[in-house]
DRENSENU-176215 format. One record per residue (C-alpha): residue number from 1; residue in three letters; chain; z, x negated, y. Coordinates in steps of 0.05 Angstrom, whole numbers, plus 5000, padded with zeros to 4 digits. Last residue first. Example, Ala and Ser with C-alpha at 12.3 -4.5 7.8 and 13.67 -1.06 7.14 Angstrom:
! residues 2
REC  nr rest kette   up east north
REC   2  SER     A 5143 4727  4979
REC   1  ALA     A 5156 4754  4910
This chain:
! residues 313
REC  nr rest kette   up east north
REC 313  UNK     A 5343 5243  5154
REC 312  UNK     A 5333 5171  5189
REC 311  UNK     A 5285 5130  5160
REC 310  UNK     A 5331 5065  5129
REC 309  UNK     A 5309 4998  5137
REC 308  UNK     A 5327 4995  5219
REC 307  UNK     A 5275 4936  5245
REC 306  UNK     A 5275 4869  5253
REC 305  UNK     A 5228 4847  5302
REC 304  UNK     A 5148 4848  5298
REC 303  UNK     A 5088 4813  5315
REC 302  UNK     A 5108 4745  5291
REC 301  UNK     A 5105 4765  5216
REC 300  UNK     A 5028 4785  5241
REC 299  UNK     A 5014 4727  5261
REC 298  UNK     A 5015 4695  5199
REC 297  UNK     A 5047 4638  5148
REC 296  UNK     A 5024 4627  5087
REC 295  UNK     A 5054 4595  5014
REC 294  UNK     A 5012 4604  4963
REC 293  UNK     A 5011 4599  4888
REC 292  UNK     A 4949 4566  4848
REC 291  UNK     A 4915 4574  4781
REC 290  UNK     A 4909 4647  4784
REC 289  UNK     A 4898 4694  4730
REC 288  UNK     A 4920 4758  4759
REC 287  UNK     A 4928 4732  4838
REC 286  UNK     A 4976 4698  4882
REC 285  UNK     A 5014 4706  4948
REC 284  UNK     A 5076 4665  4971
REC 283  UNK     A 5093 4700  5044
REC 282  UNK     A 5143 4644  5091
REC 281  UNK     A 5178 4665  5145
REC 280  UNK     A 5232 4592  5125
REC 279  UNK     A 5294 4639  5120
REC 278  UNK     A 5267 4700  5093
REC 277  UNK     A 5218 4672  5038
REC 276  UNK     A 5184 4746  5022
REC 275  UNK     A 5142 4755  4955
REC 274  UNK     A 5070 4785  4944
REC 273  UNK     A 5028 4790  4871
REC 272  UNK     A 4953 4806  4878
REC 271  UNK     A 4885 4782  4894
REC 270  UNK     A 4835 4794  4832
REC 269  UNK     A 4829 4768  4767
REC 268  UNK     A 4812 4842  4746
REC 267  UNK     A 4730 4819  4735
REC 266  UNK     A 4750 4751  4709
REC 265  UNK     A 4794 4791  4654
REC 264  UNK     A 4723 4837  4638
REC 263  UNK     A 4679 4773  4624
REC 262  UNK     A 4732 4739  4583
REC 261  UNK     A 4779 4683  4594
REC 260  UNK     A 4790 4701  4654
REC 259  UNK     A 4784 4649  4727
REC 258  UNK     A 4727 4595  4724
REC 257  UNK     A 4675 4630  4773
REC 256  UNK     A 4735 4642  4827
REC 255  UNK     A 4755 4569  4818
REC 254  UNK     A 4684 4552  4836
REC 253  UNK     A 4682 4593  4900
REC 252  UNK     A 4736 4562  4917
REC 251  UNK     A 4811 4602  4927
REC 250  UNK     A 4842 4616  4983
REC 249  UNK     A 4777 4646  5022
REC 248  UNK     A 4787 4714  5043
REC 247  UNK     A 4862 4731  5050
REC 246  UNK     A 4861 4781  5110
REC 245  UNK     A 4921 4800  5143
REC 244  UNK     A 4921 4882  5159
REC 243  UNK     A 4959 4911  5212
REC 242  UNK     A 5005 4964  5228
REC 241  UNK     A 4988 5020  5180
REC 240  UNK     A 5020 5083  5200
REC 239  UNK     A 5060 5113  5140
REC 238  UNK     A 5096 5138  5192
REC 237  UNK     A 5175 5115  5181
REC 236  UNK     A 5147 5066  5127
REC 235  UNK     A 5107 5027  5186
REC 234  UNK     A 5064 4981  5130
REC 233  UNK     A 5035 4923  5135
REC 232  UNK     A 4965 4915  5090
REC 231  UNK     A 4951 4856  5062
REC 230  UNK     A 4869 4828  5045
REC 229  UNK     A 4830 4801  4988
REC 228  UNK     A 4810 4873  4965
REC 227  UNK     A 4817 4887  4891
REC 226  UNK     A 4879 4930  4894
REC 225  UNK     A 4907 4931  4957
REC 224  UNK     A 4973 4887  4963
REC 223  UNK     A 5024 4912  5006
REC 222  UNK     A 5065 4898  5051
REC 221  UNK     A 5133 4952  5074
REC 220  UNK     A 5162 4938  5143
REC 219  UNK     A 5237 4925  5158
REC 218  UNK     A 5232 4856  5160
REC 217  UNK     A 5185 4845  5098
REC 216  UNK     A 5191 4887  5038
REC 215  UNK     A 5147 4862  5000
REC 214  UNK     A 5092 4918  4942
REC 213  UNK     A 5046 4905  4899
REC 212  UNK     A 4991 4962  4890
REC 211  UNK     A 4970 5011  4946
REC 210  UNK     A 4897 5028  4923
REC 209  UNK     A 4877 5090  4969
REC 208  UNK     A 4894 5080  5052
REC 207  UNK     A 4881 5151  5075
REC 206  UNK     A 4849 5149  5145
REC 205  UNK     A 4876 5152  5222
REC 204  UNK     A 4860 5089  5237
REC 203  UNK     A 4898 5064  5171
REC 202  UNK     A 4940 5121  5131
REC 201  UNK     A 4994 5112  5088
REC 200  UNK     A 5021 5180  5060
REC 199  UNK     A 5104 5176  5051
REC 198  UNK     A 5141 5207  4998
REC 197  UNK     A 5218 5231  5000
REC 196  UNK     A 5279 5213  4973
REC 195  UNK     A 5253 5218  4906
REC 194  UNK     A 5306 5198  4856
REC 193  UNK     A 5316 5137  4822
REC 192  UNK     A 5399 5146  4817
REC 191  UNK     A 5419 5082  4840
REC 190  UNK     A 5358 5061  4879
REC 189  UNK     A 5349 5127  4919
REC 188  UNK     A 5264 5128  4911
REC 187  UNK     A 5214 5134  4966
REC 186  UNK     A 5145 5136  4936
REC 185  UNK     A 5090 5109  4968
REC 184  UNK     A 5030 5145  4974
REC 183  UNK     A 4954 5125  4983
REC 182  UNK     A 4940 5119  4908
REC 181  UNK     A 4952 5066  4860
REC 180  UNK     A 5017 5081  4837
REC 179  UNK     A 5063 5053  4893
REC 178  UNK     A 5142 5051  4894
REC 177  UNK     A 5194 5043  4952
REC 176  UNK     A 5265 5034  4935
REC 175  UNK     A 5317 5062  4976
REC 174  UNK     A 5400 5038  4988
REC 173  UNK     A 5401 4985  5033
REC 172  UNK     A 5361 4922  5003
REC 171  UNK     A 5296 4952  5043
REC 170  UNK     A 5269 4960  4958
REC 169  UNK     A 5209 4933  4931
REC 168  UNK     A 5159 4956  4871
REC 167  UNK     A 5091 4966  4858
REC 166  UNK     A 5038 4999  4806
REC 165  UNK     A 5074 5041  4752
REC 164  UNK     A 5030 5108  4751
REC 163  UNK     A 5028 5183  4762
REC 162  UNK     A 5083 5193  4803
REC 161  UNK     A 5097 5260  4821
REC 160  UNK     A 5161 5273  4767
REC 159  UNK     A 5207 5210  4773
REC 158  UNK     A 5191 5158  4729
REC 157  UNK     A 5238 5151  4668
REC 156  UNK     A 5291 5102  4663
REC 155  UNK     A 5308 5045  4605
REC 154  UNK     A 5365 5008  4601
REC 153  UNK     A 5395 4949  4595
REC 152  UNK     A 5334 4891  4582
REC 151  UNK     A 5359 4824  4583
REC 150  UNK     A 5329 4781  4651
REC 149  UNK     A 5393 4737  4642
REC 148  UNK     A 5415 4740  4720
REC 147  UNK     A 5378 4801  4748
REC 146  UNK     A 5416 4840  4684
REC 145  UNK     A 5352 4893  4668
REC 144  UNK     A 5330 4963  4688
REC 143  UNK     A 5255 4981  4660
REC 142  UNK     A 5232 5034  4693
REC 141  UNK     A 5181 5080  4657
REC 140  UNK     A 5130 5124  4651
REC 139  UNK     A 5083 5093  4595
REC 138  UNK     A 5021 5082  4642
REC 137  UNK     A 5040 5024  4687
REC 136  UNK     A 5108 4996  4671
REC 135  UNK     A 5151 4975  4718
REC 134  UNK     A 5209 4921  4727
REC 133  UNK     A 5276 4937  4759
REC 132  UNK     A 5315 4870  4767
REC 131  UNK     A 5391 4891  4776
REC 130  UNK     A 5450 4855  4816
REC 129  UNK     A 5443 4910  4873
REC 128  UNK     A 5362 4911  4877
REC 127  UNK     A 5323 4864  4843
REC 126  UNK     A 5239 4878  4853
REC 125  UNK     A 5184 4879  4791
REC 124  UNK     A 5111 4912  4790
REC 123  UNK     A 5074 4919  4727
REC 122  UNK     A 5084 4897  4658
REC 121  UNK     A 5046 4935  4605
REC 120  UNK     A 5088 4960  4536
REC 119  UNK     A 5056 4980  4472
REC 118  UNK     A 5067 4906  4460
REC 117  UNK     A 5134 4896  4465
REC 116  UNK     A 5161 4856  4520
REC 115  UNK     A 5169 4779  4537
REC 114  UNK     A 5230 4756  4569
REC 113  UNK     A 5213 4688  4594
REC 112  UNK     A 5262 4633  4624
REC 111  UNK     A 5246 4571  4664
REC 110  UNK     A 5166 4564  4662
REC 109  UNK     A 5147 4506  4709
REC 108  UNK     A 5100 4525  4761
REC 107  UNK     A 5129 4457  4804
REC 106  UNK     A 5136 4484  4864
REC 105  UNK     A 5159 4546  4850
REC 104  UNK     A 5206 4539  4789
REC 103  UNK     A 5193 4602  4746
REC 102  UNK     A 5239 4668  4718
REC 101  UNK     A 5194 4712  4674
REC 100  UNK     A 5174 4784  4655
REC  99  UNK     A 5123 4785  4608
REC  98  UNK     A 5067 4831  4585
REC  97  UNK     A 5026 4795  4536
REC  96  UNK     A 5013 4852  4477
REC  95  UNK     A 4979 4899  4521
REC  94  UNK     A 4966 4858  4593
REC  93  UNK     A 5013 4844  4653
REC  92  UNK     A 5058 4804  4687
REC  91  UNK     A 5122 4808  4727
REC  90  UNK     A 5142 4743  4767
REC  89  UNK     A 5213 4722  4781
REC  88  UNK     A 5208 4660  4831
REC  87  UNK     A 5263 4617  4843
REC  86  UNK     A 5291 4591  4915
REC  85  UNK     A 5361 4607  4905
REC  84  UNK     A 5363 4671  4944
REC  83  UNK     A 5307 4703  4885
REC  82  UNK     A 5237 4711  4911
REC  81  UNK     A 5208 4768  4878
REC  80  UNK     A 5127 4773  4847
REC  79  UNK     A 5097 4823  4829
REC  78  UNK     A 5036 4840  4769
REC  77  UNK     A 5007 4770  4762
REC  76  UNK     A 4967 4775  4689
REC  75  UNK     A 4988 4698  4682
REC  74  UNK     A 4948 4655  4642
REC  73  UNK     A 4917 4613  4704
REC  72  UNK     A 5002 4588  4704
REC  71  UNK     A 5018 4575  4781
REC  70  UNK     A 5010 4508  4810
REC  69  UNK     A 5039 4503  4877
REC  68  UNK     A 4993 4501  4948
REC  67  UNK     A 5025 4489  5017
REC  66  UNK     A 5021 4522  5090
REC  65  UNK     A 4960 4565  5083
REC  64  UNK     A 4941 4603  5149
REC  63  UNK     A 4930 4676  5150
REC  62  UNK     A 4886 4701  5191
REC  61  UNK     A 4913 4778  5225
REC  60  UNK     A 4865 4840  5224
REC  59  UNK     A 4884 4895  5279
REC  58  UNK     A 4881 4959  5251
REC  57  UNK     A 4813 5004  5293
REC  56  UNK     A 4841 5061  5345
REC  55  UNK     A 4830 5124  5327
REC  54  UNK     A 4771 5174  5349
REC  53  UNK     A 4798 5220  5395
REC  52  UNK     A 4812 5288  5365
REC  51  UNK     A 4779 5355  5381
REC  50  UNK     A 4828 5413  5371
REC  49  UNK     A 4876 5412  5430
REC  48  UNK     A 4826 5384  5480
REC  47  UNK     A 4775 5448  5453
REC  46  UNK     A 4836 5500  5461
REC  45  UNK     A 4853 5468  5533
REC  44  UNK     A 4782 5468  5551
REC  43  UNK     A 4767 5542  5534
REC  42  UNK     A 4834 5574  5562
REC  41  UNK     A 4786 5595  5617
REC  40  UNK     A 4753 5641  5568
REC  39  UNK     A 4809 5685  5552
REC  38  UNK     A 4801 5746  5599
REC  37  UNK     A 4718 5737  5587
REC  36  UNK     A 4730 5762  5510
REC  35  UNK     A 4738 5826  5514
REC  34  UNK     A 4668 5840  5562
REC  33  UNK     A 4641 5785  5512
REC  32  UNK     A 4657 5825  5444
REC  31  UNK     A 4627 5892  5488
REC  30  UNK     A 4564 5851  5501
REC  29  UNK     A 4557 5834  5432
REC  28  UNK     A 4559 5907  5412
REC  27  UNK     A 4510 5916  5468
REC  26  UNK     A 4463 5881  5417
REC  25  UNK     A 4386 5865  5427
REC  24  UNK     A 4387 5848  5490
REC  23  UNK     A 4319 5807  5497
REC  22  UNK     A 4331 5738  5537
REC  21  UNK     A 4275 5720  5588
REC  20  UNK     A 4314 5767  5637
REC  19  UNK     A 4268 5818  5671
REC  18  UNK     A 4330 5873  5657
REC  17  UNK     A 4392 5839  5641
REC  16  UNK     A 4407 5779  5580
REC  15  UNK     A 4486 5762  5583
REC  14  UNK     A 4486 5795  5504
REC  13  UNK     A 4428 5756  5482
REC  12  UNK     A 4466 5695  5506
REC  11  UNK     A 4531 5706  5478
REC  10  UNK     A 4520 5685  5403
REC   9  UNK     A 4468 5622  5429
REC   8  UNK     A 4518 5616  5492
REC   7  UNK     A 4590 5605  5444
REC   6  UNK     A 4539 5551  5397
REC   5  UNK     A 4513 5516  5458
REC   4  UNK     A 4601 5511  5484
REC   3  UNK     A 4616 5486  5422
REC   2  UNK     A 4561 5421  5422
REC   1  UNK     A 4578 5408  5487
């Protein structure tokens, strides 16, 4: 309606005859509308082709918690990979206590920890093709190490476009997919670390900001978002966000008080860290400086099949 008042208040002095309550003062604009009146009945179409519906709102999933493990409250949780064997390897992060570490699930029990230099901050970790590919947040890098021994082997530098080390996962055939905090994901070829291509994530029709761990999860890339107690399940095809599964309320409101040593830790002790258990459905979720691990289940695994892992060229 709105369009149409605007078209009459620059027409309407120009309709305006003799008598009319309208002065005519410009025959220029009634030349502009003798030109124009050919085209006008391609109005609606042009206004239908222009003015969007609003979207649809994401569904939100509950998550329900199937069991509870200890997890070291001294852990900077960064990402989290579930090896086939039932072990954990968990990135964390901090200057001077970045690790990367291989624990027992249920118990919490520390079974091997490579710790790295302290110029160095652990962020996201996946193992792809015999190799665990850690990443660091601001010094550009990929850390490529034996998935067996957790030894460093090499070192890699971030493609070009990617501004940070936030999360990593890989579909397992061929492409790894990498956030850096803002509302892309980064397709990467995970031999050679090239960009394949990169992918804008968008919920209702808006930019999703804050991408940070990262699951692949039957064919579908989750994600943590940073500082927000909720999942986001990702259509990597579209960047379309499926669904969201909301977290709220895993840990007490007095563990929440207790969490950080310091005033600005308990402030980043938030949500984060994400791993896949493919044969029971399970998601294990923690958080930077959690005391507990846990194991979930949720509708929103049920909502979808198995799915091709590769976008087609």
């Amino acid at each position: 309606g709105r369009y149409l008042h605007r078209l009459y208040s620059w027409l309407g002095p120009s309709l305006a005859g003799p008598g009319s309550p309208l002065p005519n003062h410009s025959s220029a604009r009634a030349d502009a509308f003798a030109r124009l009146m050919p085209s006008l009945h391609l109005l609606p179409l042009l206004l239908a082709l222009t003015i969007r519906p609003p979207s649809s709102p994401v569904h939100v999933y509950p998550a329900r918690v199937l069991e509870s493990y200890p997890h070291d409250a001294d852990a900077f949780t960064q990402g989290l990979h579930l090896e086939e064997d039932g072990t954990l390897i968990e990135s964390t992060g901090l200057y001077g206590e970045s690790t990367v570490r291989r624990v027992d699930v249920e118990s919490g029990r520390l079974l091997h920890c490579e710790r790295l230099p302290g110029a160095w901050f652990g962020e996201g970790v996946t193992v792809q093709a015999g190799r665990c590919i850690q990443l660091l947040w601001r010094e550009g890098l990929l850390l490529v190490r034996d998935a067996r021994t957790l030894k460093l082997r090499d070192t890699v530098a971030l493609p070009s476009g990617i501004s940070e080390g936030w999360g990593i996962t890989g579909d397992g055939a061929g492409s790894l997919f990498v956030s850096d905090g803002s509302d892309i994901l980064h397709e990467l070829d995970a031999h050679s670390f090239r960009v394949k291509r990169r992918i804008a994530v968008h919920a209702a029709g808006r930019p999703l900001p804050n991408l940070n761990e990262l699951q692949w999860v039957r064919g579908e890339v989750w994600a943590n978002l940073w500082h927000e107690d909720r999942l986001a399940v990702i259509e990597p095809r579209s960047g379309a966000v499926r669904c969201f599964v909301d977290l709220r309320g895993l840990l007490t409101a007095e563990e929440r008080r207790s969490l950080g040593r310091t005033p600005a830790l308990q402030q980043e002790a938030v949500l984060n860290g994400l791993a896949y258990d493919e044969p029971t459905g399970r998601l294990l979720v923690t958080g930077k400086l959690w005391p507990r691990l846990f194991a979930i289940a949720t509708e929103a695994l049920q909502k979808v099949e198995q799915k091709p892992s590769a976008p087609k060229p």
